[in-house]
Backbone as a printed PyTorch tensor [residue, N CA C, xyz], in Angstrom:
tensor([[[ 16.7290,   5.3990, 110.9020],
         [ 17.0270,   4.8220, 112.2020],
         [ 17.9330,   3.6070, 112.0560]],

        [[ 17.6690,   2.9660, 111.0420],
         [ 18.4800,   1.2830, 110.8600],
         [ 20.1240,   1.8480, 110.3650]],

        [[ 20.1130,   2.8110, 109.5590],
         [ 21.2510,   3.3820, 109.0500],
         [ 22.3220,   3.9440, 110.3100]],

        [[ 21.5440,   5.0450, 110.8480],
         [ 22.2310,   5.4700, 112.6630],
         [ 22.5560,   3.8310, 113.5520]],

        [[ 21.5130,   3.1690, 113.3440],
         [ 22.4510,   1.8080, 114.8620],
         [ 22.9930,   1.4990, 113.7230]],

        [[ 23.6430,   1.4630, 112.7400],
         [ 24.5470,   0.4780, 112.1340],
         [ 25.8810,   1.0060, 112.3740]],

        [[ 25.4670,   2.4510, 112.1100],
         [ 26.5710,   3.4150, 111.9300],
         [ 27.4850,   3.0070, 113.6270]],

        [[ 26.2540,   3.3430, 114.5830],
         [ 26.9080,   3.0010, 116.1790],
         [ 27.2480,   2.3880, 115.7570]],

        [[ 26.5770,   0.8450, 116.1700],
         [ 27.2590,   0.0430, 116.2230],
         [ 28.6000,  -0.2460, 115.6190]],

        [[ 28.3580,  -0.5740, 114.3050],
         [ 30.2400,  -0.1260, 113.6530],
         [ 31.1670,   0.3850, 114.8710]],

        [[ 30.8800,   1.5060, 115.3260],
         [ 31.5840,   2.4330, 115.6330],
         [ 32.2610,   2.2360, 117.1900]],

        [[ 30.9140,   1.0970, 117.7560],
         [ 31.2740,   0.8670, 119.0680],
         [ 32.2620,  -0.4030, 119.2460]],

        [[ 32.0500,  -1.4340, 117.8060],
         [ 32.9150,  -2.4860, 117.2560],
         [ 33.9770,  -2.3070, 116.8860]],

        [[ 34.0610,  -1.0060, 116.8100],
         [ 35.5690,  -0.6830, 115.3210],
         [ 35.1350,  -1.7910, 114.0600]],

        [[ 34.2860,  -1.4060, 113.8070],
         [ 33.9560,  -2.6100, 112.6750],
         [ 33.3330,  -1.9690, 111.6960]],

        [[ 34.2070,  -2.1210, 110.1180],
         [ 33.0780,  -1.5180, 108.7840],
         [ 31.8180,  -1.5090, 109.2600]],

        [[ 31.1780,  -0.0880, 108.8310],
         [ 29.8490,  -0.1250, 108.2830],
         [ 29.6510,  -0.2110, 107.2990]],

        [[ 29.5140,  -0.9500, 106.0540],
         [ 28.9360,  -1.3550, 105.0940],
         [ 29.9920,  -2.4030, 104.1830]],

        [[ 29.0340,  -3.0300, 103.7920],
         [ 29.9710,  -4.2020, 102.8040],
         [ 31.2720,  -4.1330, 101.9370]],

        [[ 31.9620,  -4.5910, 101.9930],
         [ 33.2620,  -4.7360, 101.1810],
         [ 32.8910,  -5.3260,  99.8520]],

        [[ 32.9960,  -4.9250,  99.0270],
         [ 33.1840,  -5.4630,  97.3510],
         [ 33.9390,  -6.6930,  97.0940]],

        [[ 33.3380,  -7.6540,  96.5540],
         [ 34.4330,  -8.7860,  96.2310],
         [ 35.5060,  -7.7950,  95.6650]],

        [[ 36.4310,  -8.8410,  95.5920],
         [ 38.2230,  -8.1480,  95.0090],
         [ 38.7170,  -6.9730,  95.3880]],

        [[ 38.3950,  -6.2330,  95.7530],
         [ 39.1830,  -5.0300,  96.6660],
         [ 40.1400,  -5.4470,  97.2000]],

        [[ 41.3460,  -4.6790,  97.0850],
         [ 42.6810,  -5.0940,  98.2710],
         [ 42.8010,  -3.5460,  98.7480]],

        [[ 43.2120,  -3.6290,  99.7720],
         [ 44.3210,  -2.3290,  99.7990],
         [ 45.5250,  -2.1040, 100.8420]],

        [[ 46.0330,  -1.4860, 100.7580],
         [ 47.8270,  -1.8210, 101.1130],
         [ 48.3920,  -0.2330, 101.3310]],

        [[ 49.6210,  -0.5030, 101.6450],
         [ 50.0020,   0.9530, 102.7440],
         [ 51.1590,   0.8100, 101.6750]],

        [[ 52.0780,   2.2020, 101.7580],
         [ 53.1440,   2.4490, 100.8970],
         [ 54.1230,   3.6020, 102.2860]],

        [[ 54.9900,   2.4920, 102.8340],
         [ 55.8730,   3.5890, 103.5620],
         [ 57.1040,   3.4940, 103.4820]],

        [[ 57.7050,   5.4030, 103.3240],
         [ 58.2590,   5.7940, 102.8120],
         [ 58.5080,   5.4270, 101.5480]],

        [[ 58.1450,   5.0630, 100.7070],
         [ 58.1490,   4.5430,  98.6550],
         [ 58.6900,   3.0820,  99.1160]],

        [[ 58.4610,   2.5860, 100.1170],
         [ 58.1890,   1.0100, 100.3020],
         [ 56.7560,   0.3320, 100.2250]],

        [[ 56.5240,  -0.4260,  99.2070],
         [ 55.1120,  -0.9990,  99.4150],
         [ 54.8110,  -1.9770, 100.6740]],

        [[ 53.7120,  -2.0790, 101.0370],
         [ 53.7260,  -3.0330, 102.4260],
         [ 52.5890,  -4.2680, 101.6140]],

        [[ 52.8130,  -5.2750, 101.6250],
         [ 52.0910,  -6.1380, 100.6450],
         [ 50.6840,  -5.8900, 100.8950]],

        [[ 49.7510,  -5.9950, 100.0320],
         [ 48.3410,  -5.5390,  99.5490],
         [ 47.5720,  -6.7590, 100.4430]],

        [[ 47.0160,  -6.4940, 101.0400],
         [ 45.9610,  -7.6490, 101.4050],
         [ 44.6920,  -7.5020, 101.2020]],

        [[ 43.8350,  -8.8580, 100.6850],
         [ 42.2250,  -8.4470, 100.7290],
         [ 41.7290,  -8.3290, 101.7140]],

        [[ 41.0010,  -7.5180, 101.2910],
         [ 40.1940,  -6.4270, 102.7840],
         [ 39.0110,  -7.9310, 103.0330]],

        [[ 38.8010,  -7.7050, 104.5450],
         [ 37.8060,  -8.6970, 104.9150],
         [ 36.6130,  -8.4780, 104.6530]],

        [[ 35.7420,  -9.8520, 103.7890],
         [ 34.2330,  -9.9640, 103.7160],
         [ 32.9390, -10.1230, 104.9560]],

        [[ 33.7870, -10.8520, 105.6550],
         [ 32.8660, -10.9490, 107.4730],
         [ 33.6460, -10.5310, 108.3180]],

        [[ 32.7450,  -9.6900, 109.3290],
         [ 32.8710,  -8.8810, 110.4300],
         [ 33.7740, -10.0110, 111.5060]],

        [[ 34.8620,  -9.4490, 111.7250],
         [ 35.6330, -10.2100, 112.7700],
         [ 35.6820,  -9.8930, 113.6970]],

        [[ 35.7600, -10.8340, 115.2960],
         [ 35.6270, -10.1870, 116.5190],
         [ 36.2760,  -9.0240, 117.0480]],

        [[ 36.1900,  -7.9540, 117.4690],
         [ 37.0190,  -7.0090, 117.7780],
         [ 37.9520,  -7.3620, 118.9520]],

        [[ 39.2820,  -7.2770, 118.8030],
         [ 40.2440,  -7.3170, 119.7360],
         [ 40.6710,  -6.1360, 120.1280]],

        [[ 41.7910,  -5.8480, 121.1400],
         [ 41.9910,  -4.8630, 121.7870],
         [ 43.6500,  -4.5720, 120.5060]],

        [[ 44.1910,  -5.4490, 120.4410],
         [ 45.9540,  -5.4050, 119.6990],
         [ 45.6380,  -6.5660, 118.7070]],

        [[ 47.0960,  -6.6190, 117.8130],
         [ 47.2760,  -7.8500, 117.3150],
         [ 48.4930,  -8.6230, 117.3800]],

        [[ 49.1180,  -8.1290, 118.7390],
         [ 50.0650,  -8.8430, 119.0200],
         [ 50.0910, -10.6800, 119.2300]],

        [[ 51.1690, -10.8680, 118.9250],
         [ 50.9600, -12.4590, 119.2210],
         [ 51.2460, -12.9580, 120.4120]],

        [[ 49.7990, -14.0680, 120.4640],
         [ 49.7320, -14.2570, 122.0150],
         [ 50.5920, -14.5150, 123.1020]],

        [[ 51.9770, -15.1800, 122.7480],
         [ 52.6280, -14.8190, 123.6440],
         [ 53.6770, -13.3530, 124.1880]],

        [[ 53.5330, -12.4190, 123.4620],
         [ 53.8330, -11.2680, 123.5580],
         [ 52.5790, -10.4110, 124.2680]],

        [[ 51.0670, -10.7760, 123.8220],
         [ 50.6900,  -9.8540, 124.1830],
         [ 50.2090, -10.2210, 125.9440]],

        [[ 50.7410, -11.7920, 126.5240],
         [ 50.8420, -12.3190, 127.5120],
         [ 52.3440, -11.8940, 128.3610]],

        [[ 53.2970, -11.6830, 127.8060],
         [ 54.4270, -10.6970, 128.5170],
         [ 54.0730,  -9.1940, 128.9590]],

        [[ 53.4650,  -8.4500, 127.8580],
         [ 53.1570,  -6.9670, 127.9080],
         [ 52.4900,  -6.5960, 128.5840]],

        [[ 50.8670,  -7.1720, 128.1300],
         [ 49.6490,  -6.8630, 128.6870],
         [ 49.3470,  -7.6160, 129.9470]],

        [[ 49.7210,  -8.7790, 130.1840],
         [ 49.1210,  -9.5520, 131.5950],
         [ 50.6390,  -9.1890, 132.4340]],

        [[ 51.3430,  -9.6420, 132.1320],
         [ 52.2970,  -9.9230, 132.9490],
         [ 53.1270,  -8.5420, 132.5660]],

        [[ 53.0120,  -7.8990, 132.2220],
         [ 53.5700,  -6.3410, 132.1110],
         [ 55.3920,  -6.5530, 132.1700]],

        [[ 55.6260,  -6.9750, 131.5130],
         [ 57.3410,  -7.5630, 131.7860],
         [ 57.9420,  -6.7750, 130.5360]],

        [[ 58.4240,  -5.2650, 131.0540],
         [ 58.7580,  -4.2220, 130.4070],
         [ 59.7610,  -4.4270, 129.2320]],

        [[ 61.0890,  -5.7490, 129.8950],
         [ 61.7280,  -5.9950, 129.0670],
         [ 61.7520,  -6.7090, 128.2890]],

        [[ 60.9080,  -7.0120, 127.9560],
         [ 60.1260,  -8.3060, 127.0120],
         [ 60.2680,  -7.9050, 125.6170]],

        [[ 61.0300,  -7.9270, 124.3070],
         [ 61.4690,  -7.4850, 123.1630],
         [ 60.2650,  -8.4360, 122.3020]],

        [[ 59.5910,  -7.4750, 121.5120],
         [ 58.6340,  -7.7140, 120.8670],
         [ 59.5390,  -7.6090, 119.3710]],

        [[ 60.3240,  -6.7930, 118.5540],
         [ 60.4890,  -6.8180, 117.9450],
         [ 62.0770,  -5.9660, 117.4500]],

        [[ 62.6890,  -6.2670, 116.6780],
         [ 64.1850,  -5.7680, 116.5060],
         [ 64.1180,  -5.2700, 114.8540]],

        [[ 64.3600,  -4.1080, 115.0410],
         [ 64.5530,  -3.2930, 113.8840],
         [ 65.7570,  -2.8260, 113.2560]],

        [[ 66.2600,  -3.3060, 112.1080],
         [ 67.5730,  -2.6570, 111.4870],
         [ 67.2420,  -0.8770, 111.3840]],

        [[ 68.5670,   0.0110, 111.2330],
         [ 68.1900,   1.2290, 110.8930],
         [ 69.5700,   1.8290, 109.5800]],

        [[ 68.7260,   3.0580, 109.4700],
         [ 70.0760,   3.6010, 108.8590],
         [ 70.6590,   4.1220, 109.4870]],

        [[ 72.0820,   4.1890, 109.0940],
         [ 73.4950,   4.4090, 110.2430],
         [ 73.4650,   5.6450, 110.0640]],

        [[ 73.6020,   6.5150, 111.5720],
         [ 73.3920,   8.1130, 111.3200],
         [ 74.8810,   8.2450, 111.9400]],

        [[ 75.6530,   8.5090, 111.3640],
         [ 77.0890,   8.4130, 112.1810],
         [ 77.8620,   7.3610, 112.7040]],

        [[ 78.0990,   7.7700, 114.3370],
         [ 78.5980,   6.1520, 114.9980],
         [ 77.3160,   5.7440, 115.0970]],

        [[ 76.2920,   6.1250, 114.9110],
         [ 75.2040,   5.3930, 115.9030],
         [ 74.6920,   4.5970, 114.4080]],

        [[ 74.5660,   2.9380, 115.2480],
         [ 74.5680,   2.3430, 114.3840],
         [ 74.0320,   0.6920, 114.9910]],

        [[ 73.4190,  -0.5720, 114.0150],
         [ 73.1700,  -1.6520, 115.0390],
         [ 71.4980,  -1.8300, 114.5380]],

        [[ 71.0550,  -2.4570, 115.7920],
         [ 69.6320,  -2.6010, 115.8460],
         [ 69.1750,  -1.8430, 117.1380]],

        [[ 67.8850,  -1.6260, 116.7200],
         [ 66.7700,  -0.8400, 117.5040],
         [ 65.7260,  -1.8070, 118.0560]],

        [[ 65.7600,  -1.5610, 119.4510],
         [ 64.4980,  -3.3790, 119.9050],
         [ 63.4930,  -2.1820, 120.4680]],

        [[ 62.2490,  -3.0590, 120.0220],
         [ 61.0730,  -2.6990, 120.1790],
         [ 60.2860,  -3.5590, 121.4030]],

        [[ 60.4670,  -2.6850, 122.7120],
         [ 60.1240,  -3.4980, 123.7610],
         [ 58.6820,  -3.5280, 124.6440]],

        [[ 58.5870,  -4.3320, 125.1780],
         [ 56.9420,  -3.7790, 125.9770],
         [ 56.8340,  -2.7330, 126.4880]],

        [[ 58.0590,  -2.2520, 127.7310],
         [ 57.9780,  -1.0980, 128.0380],
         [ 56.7710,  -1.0130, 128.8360]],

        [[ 56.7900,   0.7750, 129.5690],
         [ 55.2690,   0.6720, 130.2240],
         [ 54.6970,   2.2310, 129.8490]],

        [[ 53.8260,   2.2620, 130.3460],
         [ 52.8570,   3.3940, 130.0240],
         [ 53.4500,   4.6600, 130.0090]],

        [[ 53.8670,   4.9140, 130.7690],
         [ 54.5510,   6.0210, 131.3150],
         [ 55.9070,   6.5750, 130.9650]],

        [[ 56.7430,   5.3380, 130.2590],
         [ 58.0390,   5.9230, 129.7040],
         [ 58.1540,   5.9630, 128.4040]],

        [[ 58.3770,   4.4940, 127.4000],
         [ 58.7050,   3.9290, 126.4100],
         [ 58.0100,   2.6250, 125.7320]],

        [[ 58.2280,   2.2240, 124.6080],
         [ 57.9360,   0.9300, 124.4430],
         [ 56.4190,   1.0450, 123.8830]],

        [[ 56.2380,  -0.7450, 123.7960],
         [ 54.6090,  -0.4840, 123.2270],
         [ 53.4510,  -0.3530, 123.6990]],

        [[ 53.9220,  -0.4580, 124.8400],
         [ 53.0390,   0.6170, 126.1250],
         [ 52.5420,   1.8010, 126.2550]],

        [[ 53.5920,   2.3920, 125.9150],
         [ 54.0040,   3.5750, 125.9650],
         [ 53.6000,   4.4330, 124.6940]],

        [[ 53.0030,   3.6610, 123.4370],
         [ 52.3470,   3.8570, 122.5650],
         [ 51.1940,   3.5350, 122.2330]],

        [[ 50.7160,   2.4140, 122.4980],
         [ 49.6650,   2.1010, 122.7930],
         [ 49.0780,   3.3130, 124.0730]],

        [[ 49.3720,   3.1970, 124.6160],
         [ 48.4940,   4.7350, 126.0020],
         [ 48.4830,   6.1780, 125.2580]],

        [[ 49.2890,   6.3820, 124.5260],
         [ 49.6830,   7.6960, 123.8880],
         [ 48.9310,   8.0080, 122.8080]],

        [[ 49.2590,   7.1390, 121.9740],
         [ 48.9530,   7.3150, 120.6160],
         [ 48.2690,   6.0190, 119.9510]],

        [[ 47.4920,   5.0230, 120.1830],
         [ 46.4760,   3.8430, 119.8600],
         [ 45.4320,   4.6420, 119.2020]],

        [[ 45.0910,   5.6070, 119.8180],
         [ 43.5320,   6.4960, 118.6480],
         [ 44.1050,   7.0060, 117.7690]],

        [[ 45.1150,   7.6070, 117.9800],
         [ 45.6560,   7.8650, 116.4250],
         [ 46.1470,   7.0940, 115.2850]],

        [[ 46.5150,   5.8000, 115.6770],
         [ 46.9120,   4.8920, 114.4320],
         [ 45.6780,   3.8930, 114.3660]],

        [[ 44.5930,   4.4060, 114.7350],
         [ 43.5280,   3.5050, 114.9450],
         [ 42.6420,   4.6380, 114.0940]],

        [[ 43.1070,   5.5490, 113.9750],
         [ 42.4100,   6.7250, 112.9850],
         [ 42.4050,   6.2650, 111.6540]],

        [[ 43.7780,   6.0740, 111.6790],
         [ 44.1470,   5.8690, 110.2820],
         [ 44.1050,   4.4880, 109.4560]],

        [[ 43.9230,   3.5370, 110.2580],
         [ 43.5320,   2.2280, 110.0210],
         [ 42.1610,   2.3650, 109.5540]],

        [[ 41.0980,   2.9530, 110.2890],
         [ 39.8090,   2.9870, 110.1590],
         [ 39.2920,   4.2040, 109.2690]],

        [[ 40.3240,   5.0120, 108.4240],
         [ 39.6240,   5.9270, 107.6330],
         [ 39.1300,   5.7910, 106.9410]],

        [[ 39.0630,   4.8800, 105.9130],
         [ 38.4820,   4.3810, 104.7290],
         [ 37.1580,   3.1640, 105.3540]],

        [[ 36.7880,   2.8380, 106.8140],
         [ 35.7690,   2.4560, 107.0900],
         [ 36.1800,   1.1010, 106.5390]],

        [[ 36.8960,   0.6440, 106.2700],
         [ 37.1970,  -1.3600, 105.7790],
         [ 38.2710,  -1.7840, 106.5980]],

        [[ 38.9430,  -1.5270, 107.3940],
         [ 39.5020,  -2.7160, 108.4670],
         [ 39.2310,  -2.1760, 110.0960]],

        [[ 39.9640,  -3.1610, 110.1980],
         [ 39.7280,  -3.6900, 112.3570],
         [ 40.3110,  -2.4320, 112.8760]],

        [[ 39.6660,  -1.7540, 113.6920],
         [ 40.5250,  -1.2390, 114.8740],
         [ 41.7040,  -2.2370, 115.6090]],

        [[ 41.9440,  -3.6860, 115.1810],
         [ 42.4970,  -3.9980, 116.3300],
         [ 44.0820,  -4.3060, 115.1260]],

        [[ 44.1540,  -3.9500, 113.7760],
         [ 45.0270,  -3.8630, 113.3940],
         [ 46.1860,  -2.7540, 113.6800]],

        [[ 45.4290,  -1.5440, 114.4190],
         [ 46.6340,  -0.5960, 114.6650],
         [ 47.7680,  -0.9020, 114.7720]],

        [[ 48.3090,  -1.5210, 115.8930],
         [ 49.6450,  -1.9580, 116.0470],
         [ 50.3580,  -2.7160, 115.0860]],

        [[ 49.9230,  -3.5970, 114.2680],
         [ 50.1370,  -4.3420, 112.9530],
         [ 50.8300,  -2.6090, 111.6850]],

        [[ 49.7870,  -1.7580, 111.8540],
         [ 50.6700,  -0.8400, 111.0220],
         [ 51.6760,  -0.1110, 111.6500]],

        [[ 51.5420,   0.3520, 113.1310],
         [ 52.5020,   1.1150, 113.9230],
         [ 54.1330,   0.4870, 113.8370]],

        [[ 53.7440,  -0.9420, 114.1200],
         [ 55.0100,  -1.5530, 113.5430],
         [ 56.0240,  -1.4810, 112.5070]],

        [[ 54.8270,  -1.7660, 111.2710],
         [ 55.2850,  -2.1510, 109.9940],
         [ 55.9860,  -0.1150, 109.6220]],

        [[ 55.4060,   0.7980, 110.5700],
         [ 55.6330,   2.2420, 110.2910],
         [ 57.0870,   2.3150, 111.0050]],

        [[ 57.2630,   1.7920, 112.0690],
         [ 58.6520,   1.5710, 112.8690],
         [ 59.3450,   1.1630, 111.7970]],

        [[ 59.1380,  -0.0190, 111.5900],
         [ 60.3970,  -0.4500, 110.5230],
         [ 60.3930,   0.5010, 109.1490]],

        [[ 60.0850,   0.9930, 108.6000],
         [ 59.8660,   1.2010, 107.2620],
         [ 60.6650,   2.5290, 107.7910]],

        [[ 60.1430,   3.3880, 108.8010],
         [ 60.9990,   4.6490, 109.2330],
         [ 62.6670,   4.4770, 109.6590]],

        [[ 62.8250,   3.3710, 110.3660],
         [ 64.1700,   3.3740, 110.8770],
         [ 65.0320,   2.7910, 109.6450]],

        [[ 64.4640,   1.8820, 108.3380],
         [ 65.0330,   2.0590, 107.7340],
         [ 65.5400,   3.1250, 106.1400]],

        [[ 64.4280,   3.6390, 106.3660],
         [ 64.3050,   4.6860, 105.2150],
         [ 63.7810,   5.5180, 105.6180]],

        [[ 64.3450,   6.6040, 106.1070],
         [ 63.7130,   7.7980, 106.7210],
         [ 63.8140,   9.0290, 105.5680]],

        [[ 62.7660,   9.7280, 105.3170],
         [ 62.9450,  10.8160, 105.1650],
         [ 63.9230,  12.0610, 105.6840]],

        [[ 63.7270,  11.8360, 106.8760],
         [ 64.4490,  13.2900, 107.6640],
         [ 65.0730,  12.1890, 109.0000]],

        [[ 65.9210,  12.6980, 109.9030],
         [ 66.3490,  12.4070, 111.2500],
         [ 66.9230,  13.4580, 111.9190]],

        [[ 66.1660,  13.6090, 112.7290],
         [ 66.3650,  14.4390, 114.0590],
         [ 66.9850,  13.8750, 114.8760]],

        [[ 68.3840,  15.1330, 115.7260],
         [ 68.9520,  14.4930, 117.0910],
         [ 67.6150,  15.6640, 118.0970]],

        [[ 67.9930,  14.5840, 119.3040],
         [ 67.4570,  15.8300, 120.2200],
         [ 67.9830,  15.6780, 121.2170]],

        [[ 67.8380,  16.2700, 122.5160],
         [ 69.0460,  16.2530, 123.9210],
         [ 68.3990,  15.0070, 124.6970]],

        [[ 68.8520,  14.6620, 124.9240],
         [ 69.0410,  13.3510, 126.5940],
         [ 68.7350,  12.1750, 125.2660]],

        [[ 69.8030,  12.3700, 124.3470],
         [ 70.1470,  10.8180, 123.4780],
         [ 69.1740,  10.4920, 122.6820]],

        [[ 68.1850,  11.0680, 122.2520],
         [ 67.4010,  10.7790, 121.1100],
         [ 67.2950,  11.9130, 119.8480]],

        [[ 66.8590,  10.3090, 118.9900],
         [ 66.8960,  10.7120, 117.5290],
         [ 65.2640,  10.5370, 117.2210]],

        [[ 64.8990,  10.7100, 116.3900],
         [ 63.7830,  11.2090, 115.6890],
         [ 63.3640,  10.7280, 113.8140]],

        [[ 62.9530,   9.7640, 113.3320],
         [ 63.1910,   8.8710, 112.4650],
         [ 61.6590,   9.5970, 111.7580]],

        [[ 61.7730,  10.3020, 110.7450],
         [ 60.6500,  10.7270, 110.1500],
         [ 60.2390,  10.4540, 108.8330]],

        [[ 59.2490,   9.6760, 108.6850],
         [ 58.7910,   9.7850, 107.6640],
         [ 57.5220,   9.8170, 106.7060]],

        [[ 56.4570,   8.7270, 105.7550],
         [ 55.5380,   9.1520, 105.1190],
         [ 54.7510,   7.3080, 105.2100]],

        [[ 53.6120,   7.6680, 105.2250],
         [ 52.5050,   6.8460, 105.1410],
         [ 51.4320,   7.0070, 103.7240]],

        [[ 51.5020,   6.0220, 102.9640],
         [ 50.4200,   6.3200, 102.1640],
         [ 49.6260,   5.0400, 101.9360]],

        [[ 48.2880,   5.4720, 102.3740],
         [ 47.1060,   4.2490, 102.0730],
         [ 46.0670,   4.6970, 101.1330]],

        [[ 46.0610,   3.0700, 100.5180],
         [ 44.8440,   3.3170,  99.3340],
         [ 44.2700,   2.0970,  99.2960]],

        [[ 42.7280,   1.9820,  98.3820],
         [ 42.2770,   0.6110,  98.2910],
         [ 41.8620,   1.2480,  96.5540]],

        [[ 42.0380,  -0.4260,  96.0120],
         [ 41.8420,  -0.4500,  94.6330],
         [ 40.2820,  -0.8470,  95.1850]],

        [[ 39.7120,  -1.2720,  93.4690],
         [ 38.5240,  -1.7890,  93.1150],
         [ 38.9470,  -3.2950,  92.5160]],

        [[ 38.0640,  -4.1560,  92.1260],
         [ 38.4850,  -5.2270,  91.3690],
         [ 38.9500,  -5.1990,  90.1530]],

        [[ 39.2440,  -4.1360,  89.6680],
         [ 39.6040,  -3.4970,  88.0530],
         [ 41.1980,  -3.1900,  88.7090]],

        [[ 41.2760,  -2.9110,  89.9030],
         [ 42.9440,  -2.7560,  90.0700],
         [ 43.8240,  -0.9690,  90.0730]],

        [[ 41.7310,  -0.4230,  89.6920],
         [ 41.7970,   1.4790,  89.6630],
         [ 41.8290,   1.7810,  91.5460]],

        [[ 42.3010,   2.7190,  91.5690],
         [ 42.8900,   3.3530,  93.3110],
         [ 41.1950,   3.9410,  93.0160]],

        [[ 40.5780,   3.7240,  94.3810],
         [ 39.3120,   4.1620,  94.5470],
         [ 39.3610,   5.2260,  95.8960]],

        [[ 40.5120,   4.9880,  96.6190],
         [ 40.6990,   5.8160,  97.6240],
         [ 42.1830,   6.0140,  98.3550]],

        [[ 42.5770,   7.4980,  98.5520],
         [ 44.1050,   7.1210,  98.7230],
         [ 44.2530,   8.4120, 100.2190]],

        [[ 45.3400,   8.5900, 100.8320],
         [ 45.6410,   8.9270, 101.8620],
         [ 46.6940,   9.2120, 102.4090]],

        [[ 46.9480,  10.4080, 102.6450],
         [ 48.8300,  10.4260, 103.3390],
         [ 49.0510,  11.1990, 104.6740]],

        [[ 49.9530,  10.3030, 105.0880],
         [ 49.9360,  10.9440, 106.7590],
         [ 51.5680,  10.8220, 106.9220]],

        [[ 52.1460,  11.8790, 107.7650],
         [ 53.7650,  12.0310, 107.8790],
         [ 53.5790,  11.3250, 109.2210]],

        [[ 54.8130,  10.8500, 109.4080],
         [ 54.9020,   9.3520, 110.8310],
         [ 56.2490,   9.7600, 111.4340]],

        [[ 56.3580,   9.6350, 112.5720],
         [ 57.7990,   9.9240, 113.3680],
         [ 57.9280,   8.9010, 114.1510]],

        [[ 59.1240,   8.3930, 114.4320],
         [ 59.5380,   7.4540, 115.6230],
         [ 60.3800,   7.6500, 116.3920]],

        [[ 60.5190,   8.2090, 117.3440],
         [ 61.6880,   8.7690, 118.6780],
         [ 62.1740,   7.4500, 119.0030]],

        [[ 63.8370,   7.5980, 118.9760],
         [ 64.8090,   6.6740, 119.7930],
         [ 65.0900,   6.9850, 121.1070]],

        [[ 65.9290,   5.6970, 121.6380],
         [ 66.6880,   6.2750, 122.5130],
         [ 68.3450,   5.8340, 121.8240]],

        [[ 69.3820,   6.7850, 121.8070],
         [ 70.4580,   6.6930, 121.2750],
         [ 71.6310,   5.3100, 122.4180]],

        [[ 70.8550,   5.8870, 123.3190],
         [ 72.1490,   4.6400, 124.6210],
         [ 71.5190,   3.4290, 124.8910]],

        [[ 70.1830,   3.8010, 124.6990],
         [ 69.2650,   2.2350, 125.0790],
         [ 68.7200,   1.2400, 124.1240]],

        [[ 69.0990,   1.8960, 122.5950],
         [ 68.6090,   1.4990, 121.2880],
         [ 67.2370,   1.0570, 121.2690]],

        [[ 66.1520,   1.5890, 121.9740],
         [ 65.3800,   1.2110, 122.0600],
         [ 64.0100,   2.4290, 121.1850]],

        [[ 62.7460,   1.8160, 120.8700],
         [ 61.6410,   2.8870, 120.6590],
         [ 61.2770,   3.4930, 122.1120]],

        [[ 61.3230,   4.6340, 122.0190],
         [ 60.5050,   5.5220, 122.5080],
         [ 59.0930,   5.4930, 122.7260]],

        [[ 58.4650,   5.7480, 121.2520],
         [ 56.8320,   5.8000, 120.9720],
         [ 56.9250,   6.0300, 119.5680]],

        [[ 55.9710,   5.7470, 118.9060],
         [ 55.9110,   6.1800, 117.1210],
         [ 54.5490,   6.3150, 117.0020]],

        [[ 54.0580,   7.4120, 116.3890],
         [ 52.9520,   8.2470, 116.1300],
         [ 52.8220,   9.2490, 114.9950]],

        [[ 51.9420,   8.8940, 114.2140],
         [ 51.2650,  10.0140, 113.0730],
         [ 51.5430,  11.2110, 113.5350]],

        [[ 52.2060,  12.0140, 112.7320],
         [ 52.5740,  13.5000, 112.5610],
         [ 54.3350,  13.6290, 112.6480]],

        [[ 54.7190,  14.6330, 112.7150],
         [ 56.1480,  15.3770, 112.3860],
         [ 56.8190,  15.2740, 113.8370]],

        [[ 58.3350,  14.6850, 113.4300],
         [ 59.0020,  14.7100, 114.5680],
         [ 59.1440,  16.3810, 114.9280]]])
């Protein structure tokens, strides 16, 4: 019975069920880019909804101010098309991190939480770091009709032990839809353009 409410609970927190090991790190690898290793947390931290910074997530989320540029991404040059890619609030219904967050938040909240040691409220912290890592090193790129491209590529997560041995590892293919006239994200989500 103590094992089941822990398990809920966890579950209703987005929060590990069971203790983290001193020295454990673990760290994401996208597209054969490492994303720096961080130690995994020892105490349970409050659950948030994002981890945007507060004044962004005060443009997006309260004040819904679509054009509000959260973040600007270099890419690789697929032809003429070429520049930066802005990553905007956007809203639910079209584009932006709205527009991913409504769509696809359980799915990069899957993958944050597979290994049972970090926050649900880091999703967006990797969705990001998956934006950039795709627009600049893509595996594959797709055109598609009404001006978008399609930026595909690979996710791999693991956590060491304090010995520095991979105790658990993980791979998921990641896509990010453009818009070619508006240079803007679309949405970016786990699986194949």
């Amino acid at each position: 019975m103590a094992t089941t409410t822990a398990i809920l609970f966890s579950a209703l927190t987005a929060q590990p069920a069971f203790a983290v090991k001193p020295g454990e790190s673990s760290g994401y690898i996208i597209n054969g880019d490492p994303v720096a290793a961080t130690p995994l947390p020892t105490k349970k931290e409050p659950a948030r909804a994002g981890s945007l910074p507060l004044g962004a997530h005060m443009q997006c989320m309260v004040y819904k101010f679509e054009k509000y540029q959260i973040a600007s991404y270099s890419f690789a040059r697929q032809g003429s098309f070429n520049g930066k890619i802005k990553l905007l609030c956007g809203t639910p219904s079209t584009s932006g991190y709205r527009h991913i967050e409504k769509g696809h938040k359980k799915s990069w909240t899957k993958i944050v939480l597979w290994d049972g040691r970090r926050s649900a409220s880091a999703w967006d912290n990797l969705m990001r770091d998956v934006v950039k890592g795709n627009l600049a090193r893509p595996t594959n790129v797709y055109r598609y009709k009404g001006n978008k491209m399609c930026f595909e590529g690979s996710l791999n997560s693991w956590r060491k032990d304090r010995r520095g041995r991979v105790v658990a590892q993980k791979r998921w293919n990641t896509a990010v839809v453009v818009s070619t006239n508006y240079k803007r994200v679309i949405t970016a989500y786990p699986g194949r353009c």
